[in-house]
C-alpha positions as CSV (number, residue, x, y, z in Angstrom):
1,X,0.0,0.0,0.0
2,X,1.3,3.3,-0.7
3,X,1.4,6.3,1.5
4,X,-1.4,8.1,0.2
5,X,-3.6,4.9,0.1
6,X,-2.4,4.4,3.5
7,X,-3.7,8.1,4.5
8,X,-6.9,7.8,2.3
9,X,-7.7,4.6,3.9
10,X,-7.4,5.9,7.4
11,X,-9.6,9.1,6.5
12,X,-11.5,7.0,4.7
13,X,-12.0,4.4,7.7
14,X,-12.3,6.5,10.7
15,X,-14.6,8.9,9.0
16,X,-18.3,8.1,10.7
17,X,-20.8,9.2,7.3
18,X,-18.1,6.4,5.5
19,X,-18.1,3.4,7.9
20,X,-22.0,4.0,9.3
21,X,-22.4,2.5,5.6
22,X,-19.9,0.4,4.4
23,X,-18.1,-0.6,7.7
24,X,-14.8,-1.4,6.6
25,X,-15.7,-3.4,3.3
26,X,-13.6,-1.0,1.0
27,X,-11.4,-3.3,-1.1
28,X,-8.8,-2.6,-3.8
29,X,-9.7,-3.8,-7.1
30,X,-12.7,-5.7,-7.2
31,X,-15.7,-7.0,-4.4
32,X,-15.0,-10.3,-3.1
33,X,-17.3,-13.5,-4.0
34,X,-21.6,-12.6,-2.7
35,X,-19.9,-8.9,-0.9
36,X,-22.4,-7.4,1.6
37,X,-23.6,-4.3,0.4
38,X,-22.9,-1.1,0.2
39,X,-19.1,-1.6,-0.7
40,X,-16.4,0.1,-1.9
41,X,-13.6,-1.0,-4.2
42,X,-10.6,1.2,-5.0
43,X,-7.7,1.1,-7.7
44,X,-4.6,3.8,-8.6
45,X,-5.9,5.2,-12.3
46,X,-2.5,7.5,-12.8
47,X,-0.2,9.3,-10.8
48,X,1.6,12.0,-12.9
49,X,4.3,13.8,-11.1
50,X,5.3,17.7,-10.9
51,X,9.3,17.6,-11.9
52,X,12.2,20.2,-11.4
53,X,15.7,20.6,-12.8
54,X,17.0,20.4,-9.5
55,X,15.0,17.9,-6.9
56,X,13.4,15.9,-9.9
57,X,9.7,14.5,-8.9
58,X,8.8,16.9,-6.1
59,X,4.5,16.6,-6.0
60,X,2.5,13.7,-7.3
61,X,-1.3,13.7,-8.1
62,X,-2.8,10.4,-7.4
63,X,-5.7,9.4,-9.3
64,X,-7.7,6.9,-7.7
65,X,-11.0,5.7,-8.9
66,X,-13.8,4.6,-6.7
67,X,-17.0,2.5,-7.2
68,X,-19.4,2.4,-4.9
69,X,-21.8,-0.6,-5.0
70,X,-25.3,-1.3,-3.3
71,X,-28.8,-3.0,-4.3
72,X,-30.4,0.2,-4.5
73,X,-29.5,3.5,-6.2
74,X,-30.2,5.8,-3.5
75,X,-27.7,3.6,-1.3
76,X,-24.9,4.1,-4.1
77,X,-25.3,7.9,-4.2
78,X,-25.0,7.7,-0.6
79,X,-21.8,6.0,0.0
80,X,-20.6,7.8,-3.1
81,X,-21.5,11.6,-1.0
82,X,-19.9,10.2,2.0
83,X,-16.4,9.3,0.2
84,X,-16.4,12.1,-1.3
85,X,-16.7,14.0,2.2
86,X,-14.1,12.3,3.3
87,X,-11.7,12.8,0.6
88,X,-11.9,16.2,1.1
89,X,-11.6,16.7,4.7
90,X,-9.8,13.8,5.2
91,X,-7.1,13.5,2.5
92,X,-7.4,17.0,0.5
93,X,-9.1,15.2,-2.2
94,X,-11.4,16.3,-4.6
95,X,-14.0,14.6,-7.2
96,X,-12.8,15.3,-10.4
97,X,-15.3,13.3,-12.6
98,X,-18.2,10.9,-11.5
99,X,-20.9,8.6,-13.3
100,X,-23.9,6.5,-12.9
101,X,-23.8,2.2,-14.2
102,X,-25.8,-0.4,-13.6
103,X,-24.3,-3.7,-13.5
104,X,-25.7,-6.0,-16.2
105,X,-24.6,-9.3,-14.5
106,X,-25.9,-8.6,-10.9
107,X,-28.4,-6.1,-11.4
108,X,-26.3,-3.6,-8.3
109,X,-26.0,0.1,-8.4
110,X,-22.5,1.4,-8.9
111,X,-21.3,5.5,-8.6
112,X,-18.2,5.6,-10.2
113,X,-15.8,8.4,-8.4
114,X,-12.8,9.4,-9.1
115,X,-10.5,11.8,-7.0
116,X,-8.1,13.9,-7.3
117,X,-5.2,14.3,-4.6
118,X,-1.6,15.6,-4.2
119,X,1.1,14.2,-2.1
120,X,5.0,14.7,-1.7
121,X,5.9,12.4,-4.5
122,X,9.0,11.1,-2.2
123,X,6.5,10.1,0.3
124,X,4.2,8.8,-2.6
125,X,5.5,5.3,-3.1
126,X,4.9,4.8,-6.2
């Protein structure tokens, strides 16, 4: 896990709005076998890093992209308001671009997120 994941997960986690509806079912990648719902998968889309002649990569801007899953849409919006909260109090995120999707196999609700974030890029580990 990376440093930023490492602080976004800790926002994410001790942030009440967050874990009074997904508990701590947040996952990288993908949902395990029959999740309980609402849950929250996570994965790094880029990381593009702000250079200088003279320290080379001194700021990155994680990407990360979040789906928030439930059986009914009002649930996904819901988890979806409450990580974005958190990203911004918690980890000076920001949404940069969300989306609506129904899942054709299972029939859930999914809000597609993704946030924007900036970090040290030394401390970034990436």
């Amino acid at each position: 896990m990376t440093m930023f994941e490492a602080v976004a997960m800790s926002a994410l986690l001790s942030d009440p709005e967050v874990t009074s509806l997904v508990g701590d079912r947040i996952y990288p990648g993908v949902l395990p076998s029959n999740p309980e719902l609402p849950a929250v998968t996570y994965i790094l889309v880029s990381s593009p890093r702000v250079l200088t002649q003279d320290q080379g990569a001194v700021l990155a801007r994680p990407r990360y992209r979040w789906n928030c899953f439930a059986l009914t849409y009002d649930e996904a919006i819901s988890v979806s308001i409450a990580i974005a909260r958190a990203a911004r109090s918690g980890f000076n995120g920001w949404v940069d671009d969300e989306s609506d999707h129904r899942e054709t196999n299972t029939g859930l609700f999914r809000r597609r997120l993704e946030t924007l974030g900036w970090i040290d890029a030394p401390e970034a580990g990436l």
